[in-house]
Kinemage of the C-alpha trace (Angstrom):
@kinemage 1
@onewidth
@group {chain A} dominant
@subgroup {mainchain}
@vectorlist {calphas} color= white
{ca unk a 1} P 0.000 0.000 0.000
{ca unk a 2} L 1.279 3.548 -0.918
{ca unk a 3} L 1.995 6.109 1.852
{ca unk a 4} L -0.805 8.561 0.561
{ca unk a 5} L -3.147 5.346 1.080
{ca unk a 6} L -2.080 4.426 4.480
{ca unk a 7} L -2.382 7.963 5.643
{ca unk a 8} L -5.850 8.107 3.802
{ca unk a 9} L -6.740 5.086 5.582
{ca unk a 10} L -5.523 5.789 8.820
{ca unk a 11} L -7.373 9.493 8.735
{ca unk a 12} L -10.840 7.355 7.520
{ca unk a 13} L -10.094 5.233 10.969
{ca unk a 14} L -9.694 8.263 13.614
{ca unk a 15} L -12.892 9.497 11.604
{ca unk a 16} L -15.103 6.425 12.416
{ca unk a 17} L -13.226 6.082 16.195
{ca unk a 18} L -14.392 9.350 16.583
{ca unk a 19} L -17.679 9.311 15.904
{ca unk a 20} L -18.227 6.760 18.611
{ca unk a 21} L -18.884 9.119 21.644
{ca unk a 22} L -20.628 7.688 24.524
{ca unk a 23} L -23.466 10.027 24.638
{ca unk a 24} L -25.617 12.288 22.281
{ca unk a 25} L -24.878 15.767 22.275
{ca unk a 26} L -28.071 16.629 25.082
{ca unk a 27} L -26.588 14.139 26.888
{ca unk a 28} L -23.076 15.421 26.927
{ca unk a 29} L -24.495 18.940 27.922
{ca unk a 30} L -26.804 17.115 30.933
{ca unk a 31} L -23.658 15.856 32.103
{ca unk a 32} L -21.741 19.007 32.219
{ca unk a 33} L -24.762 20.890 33.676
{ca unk a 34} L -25.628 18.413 36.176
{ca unk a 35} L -21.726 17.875 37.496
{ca unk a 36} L -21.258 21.862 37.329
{ca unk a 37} L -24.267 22.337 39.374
{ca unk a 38} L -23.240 19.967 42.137
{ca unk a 39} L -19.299 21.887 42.416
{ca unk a 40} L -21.320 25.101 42.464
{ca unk a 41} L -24.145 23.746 45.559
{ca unk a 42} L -21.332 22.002 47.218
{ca unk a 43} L -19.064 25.336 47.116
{ca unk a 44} L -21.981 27.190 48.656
{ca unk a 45} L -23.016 24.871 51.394
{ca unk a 46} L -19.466 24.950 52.835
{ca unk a 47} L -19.805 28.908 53.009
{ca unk a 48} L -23.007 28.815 54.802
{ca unk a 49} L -22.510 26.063 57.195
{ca unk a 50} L -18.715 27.845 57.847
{ca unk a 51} L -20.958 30.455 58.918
{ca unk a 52} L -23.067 28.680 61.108
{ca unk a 53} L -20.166 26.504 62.810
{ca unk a 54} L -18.687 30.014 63.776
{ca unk a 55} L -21.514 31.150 64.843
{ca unk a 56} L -22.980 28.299 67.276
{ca unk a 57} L -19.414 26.055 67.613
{ca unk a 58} L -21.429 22.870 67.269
{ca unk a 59} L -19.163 19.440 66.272
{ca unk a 60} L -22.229 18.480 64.109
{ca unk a 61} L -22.140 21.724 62.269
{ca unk a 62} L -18.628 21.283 61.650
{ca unk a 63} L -18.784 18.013 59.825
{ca unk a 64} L -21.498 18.774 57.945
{ca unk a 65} L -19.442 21.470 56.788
{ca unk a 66} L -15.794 19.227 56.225
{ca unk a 67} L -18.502 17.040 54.299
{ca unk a 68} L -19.730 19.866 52.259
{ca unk a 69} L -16.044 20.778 51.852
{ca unk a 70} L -15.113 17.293 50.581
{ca unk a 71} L -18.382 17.256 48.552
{ca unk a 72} L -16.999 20.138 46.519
{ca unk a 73} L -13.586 18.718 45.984
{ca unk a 74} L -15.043 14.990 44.908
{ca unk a 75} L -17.736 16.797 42.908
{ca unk a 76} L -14.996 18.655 41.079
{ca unk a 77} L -13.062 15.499 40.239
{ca unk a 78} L -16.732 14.492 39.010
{ca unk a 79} L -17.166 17.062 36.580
{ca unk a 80} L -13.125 16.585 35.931
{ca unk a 81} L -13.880 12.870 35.231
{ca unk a 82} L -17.418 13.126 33.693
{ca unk a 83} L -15.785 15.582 31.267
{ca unk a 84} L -12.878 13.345 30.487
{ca unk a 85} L -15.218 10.243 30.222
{ca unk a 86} L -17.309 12.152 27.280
{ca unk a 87} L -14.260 12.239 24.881
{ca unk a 88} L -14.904 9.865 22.062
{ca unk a 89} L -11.907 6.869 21.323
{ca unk a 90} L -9.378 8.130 20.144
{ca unk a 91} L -6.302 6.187 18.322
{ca unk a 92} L -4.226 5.464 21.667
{ca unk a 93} L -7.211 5.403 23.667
{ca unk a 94} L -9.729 3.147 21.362
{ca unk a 95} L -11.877 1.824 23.507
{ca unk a 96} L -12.714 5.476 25.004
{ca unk a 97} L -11.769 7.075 28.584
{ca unk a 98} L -14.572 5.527 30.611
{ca unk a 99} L -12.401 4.890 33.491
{ca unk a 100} L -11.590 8.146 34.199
{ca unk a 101} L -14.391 8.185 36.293
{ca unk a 102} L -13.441 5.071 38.115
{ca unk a 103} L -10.586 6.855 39.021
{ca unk a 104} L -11.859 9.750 40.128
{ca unk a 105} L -13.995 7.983 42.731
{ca unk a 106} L -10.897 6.454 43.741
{ca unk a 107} L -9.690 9.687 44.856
{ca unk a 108} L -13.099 10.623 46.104
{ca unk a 109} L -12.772 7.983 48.579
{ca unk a 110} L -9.486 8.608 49.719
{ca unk a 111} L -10.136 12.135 50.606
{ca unk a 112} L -13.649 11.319 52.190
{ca unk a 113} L -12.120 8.509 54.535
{ca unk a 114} L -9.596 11.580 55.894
{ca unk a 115} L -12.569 13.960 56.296
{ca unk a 116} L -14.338 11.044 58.403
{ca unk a 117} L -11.433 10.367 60.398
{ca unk a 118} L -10.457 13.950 61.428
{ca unk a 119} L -13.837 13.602 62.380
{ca unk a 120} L -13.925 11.004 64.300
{ca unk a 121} L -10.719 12.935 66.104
{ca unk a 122} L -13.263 16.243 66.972
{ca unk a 123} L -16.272 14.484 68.123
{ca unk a 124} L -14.062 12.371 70.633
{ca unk a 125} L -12.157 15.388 71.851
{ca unk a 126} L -15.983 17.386 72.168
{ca unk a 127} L -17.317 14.516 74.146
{ca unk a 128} L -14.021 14.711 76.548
{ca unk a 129} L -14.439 18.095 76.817
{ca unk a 130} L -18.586 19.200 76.150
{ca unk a 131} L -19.047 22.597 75.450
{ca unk a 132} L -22.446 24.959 74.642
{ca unk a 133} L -23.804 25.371 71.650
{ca unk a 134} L -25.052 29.340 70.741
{ca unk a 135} L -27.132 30.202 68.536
{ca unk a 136} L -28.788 27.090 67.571
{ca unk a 137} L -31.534 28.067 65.494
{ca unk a 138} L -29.596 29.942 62.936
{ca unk a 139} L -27.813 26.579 62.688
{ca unk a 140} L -31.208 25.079 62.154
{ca unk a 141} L -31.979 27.033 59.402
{ca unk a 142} L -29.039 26.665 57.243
{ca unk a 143} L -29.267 22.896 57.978
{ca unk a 144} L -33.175 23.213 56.786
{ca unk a 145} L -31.429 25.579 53.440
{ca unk a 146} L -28.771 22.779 52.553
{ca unk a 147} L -31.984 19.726 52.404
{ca unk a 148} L -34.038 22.113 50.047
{ca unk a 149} L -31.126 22.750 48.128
{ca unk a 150} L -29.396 19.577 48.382
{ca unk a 151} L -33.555 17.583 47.409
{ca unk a 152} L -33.118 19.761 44.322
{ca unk a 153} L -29.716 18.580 43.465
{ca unk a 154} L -30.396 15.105 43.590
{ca unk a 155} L -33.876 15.132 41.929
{ca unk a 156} L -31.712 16.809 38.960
{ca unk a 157} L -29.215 14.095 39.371
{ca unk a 158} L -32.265 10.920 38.820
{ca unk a 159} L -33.223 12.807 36.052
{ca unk a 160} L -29.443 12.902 34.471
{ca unk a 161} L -29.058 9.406 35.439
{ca unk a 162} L -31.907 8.269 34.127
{ca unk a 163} L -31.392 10.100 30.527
{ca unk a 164} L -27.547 8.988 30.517
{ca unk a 165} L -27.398 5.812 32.742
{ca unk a 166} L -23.639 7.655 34.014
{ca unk a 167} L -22.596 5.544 36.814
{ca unk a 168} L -20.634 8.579 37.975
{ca unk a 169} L -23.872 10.722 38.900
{ca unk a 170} L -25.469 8.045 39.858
{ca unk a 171} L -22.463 7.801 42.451
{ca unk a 172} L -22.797 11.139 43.329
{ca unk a 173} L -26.502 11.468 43.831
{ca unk a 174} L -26.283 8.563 46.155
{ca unk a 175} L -23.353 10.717 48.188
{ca unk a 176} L -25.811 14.005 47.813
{ca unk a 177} L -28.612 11.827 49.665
{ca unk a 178} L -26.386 10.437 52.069
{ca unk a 179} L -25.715 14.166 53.192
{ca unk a 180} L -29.751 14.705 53.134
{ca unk a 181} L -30.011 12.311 56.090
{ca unk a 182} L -26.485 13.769 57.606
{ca unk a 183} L -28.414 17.354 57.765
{ca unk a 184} L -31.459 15.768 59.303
{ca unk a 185} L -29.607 14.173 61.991
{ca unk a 186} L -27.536 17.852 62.981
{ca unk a 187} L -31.017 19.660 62.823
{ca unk a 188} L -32.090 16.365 65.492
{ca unk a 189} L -29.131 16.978 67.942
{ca unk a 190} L -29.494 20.728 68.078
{ca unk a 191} L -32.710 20.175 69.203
{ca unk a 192} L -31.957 17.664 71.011
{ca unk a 193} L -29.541 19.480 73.027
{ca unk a 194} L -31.449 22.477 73.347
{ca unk a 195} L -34.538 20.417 74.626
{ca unk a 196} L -32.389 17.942 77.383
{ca unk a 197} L -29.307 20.196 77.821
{ca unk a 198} L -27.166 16.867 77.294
{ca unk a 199} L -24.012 18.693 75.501
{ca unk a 200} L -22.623 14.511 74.625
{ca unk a 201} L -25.703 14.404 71.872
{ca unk a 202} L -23.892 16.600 69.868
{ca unk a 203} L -20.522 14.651 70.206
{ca unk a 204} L -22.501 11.431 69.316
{ca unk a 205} L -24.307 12.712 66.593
{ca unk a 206} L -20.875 14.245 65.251
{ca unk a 207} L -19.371 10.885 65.401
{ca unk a 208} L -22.330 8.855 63.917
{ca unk a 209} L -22.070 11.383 60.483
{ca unk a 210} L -18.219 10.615 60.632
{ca unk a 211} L -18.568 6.767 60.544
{ca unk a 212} L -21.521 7.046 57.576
{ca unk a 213} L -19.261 8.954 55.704
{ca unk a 214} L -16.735 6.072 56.163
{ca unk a 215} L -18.966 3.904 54.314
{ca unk a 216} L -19.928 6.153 51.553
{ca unk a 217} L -16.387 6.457 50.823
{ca unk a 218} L -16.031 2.253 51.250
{ca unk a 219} L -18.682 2.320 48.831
{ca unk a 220} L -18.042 4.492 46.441
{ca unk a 221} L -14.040 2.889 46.344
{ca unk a 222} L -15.653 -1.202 45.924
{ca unk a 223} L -17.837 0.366 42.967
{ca unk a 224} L -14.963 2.087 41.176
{ca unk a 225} L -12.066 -0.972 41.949
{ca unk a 226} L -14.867 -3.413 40.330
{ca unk a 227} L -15.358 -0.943 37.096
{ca unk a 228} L -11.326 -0.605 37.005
{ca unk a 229} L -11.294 -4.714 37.534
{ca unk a 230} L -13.478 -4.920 34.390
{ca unk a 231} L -16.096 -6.881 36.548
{ca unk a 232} L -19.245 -8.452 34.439
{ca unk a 233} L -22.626 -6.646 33.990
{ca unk a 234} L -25.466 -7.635 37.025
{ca unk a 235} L -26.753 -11.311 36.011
{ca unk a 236} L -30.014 -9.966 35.836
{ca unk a 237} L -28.630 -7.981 32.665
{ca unk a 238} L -26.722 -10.710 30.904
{ca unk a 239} L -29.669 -12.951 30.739
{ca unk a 240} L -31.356 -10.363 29.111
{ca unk a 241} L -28.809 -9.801 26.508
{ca unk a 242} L -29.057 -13.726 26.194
{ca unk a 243} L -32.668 -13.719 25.661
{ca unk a 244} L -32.526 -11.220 23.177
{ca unk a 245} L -29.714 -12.830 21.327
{ca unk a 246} L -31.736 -15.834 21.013
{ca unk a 247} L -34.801 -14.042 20.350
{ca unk a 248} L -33.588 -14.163 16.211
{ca unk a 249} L -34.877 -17.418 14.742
{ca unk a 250} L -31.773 -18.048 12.520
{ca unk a 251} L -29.410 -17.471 16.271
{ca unk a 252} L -28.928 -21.179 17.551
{ca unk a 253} L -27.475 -20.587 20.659
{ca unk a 254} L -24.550 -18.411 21.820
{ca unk a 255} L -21.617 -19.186 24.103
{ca unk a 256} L -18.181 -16.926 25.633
{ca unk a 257} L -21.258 -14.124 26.469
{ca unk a 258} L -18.225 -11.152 28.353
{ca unk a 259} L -19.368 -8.046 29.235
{ca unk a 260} L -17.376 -5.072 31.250
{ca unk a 261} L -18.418 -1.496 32.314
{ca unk a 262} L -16.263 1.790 31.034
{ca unk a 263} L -17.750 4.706 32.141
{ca unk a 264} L -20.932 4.833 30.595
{ca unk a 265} L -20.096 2.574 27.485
{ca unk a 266} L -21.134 -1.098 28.053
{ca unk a 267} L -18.544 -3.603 25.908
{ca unk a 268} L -20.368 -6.853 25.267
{ca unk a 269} L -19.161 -9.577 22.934
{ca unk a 270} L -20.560 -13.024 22.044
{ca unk a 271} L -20.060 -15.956 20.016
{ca unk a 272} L -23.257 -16.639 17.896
{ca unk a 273} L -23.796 -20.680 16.668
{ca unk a 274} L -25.601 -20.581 13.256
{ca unk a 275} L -26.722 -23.105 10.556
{ca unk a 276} L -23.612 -23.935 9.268
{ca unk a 277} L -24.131 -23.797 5.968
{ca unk a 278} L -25.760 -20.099 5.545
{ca unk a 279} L -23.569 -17.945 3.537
{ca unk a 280} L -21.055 -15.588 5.369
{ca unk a 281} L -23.050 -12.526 3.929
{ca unk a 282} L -26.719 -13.982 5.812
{ca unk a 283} L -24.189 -14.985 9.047
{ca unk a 284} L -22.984 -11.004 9.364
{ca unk a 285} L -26.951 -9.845 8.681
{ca unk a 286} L -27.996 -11.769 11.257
{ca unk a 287} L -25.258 -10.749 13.649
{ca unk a 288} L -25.673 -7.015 12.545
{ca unk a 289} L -29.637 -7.619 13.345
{ca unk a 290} L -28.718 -9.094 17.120
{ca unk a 291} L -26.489 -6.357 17.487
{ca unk a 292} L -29.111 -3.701 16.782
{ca unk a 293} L -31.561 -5.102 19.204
{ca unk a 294} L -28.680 -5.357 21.880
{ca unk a 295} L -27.898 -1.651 21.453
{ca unk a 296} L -31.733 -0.863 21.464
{ca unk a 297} L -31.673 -2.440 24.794
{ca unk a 298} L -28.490 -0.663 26.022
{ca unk a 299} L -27.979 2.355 24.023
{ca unk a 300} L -24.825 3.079 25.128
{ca unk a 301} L -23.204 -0.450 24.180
{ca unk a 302} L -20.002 -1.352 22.242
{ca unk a 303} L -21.304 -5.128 20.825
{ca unk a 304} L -18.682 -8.050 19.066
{ca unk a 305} L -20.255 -10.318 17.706
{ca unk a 306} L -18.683 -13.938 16.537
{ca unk a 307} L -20.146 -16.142 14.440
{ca unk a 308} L -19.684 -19.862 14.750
{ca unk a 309} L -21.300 -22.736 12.888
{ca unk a 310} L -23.749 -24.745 14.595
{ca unk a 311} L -23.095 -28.447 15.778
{ca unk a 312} L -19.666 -28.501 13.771
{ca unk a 313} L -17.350 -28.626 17.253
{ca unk a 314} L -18.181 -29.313 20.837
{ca unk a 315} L -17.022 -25.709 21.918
{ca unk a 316} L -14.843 -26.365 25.354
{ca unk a 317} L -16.505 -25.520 28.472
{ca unk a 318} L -17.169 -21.506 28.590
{ca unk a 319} L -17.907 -19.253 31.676
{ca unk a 320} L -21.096 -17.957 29.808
């Protein structure tokens, strides 16, 4: 092959890589809106709860605020991630940048466990040493501002997830919920407090938040080490890509079923068994066909498909 052709073909290959982005365009701008909206809530509830733990020196103020503070940073890495995760495949990078957000909720974790355990450190110290809390019902109220905004946030976030299936959001909107119930339970010991005049409430309540957030961030690190360890799709799923592979009445039965998560792009390949004497040409039509009615199923699916004759060779035993 000439030079001129190889460049020609190589320029026709970054074309079609290219033109495999994981989402739509509305999708791509959801995304950006949705992860620019939670950096820009999270950055706001840390000012206003700063405020309020100044004003009323409560332990459970203050890590609802170190938890809005670490919000902001993992939502950043979000939108960082999210952002990175919505460039097409590229030539060194074919099979797309998926697992940038993976990584990013690696690093969410790692800063959320320190939050939880400075925490821990300030709600043990408190109880050791109980002190009043002032001003109680201004901390009430910006508790009461941070659900309203915080309900918004995450209603936006469903919404997102369920237009765009990102597991990143998703991630995130569980976190934002988490931090729901975490206001709840300040607004509880303030009142608490105020109503029994047992200063330890706050302490406890301070630590309680600090070990949740511990499992958020043990959470959010198991889902993003199974994405980065290429684990397979929920069962539930892959029998439903095996039903509708053998949906097609010229598909005999299908064997080495893999699938893996990237992001928000789904890889699935197959090996399809098929009369063995159809021509090659019906073989790929019927192969294109399944392939179709996979994607319909998960629109944002990569799909191989192999095609093997039917009944020639006792395939060896397969994890599928």
């Amino acid at each position: 092959m000439a030079p001129d052709d190889t460049v020609a073909t190589d320029q026709a290959s970054d074309a079609r890589i290219a033109a495999q982005a994981p989402h739509g365009p509305r999708e791509a701008r959801l995304l950006r809106l949705v992860t620019a909206s939670a950096v820009a809530l999270a950055v706001s509830l840390v000012a206003i709860k700063a405020w309020a733990w100044w004003l009323t020196d409560s332990v459970a103020v203050l890590s609802t605020a170190v938890d809005s503070l670490l919000d902001a940073g993992a939502s950043l890495l979000n939108l960082l991630a999210v952002r990175h995760a919505l460039k097409p495949p590229s030539r060194k990078f074919r099979f797309g940048h998926g697992k940038a957000e993976a990584i990013a909720g690696l690093g969410q974790a790692i800063f959320i466990s320190g939050s939880a355990v400075y925490l821990m450190f300030e709600a043990v110290q408190r109880l050791a040493n109980p002190q009043p809390l002032p001003n109680g019902a201004i901390a009430i109220g910006v508790m009461v501002v941070s659900i309203v905004l915080t309900i918004a946030l995450v209603l936006f976030q469903r919404h997102v997830v369920r237009q765009t299936a990102s597991l990143a959001v998703r991630g995130d909107s569980v976190h934002y919920t988490s931090d729901v119930l975490v206001n709840t339970g300040v607004i509880v010991a303030i009142l608490a407090v105020g109503a029994t005049g047992q200063l330890w409430v706050d302490s406890v309540v301070g630590g309680a938040i600090a070990l949740f957030i511990l499992w958020s961030a043990r959470t959010i690190a198991r889902d993003a080490i199974l994405m980065l360890m290429d684990r397979e799709m929920p069962e539930g799923d892959r029998q439903r890509i095996r039903a509708i592979a053998l949906a097609h009445a010229e598909v005999g039965s299908l064997h080495d079923l893999r699938t893996r998560l990237s992001g928000p792009t789904v890889f699935i390949q197959m090996h399809l068994e098929m009369d063995g004497d159809m021509s090659l040409r019906r073989a790929h039509q019927i192969a294109d066909e399944v392939e179709a009615e996979i994607i319909a199923a998960f629109p944002t699916a990569e799909v191989l498909i192999h095609e093997d004759p039917e009944g020639e060779e006792e395939p060896p035993p397969r994890l599928a």
